[in-house]
N, C-alpha and C positions, 0 to 999 in steps of 0.2 A: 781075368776075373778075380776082384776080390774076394780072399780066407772068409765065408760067414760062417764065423763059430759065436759062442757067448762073449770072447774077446772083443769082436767087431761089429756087431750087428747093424745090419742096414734099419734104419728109423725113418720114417715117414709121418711130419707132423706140422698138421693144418692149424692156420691160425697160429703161428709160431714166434711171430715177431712180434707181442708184446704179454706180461700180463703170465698165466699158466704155460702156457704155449713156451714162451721166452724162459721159463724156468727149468722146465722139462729139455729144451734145446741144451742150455747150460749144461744140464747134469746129463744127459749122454754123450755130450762131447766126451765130459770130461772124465766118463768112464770110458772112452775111447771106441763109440759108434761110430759108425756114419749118418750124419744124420742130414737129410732134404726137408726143406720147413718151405710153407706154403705161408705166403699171405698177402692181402691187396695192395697195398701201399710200399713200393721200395723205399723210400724214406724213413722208415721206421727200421730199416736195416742197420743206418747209422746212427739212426738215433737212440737207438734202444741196444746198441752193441752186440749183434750178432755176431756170435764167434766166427772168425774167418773158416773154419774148420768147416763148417756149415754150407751144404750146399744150398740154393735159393732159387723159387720159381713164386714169379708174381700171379697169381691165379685168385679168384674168388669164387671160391669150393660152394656157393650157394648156385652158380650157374651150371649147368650139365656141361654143355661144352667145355667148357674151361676143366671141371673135374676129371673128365674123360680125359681130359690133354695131361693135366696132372700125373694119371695112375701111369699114361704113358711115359714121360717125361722120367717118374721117380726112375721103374726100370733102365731108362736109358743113362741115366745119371750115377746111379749105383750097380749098374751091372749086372743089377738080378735078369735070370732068365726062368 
């Protein structure tokens, strides 16, 4: 299991791949998070240069299903229990 102190903090952020979202991924990386970004379209991944550092789950946070699969997903991806 991943050290969560303020060093590393696990991050969870929807709508991540362009715009706010893509900003915010940026500057937790590079205070050294971990961060899981959520967003519809995998293409925007390259295109808009998510950090490799970044974990990535194609999801569209306006459907319950898919968000529900999300909260699961973030847990399983970062470790948190």
């Amino acid at each position: 299991m991943q050290n969560r102190t303020k060093a590393n903090p696990n991050i969870l952020i929807t709508g991540g791949t362009d715009d706010l979202g893509l900003e915010l991924v940026k500057k937790y990386i590079a205070e050294g998070a971990n961060v899981l970004v959520t967003g519809r379209k995998t293409e925007e991944i390259a295109r808009n240069n998510i950090p490799i550092q970044a974990h990535y789950i194609q999801a569209d946070q306006t459907n319950p299903l898919e968000a529900a699969q999300t909260i699961k997903n973030t847990f399983d991806k970062l470790e948190w229990n």
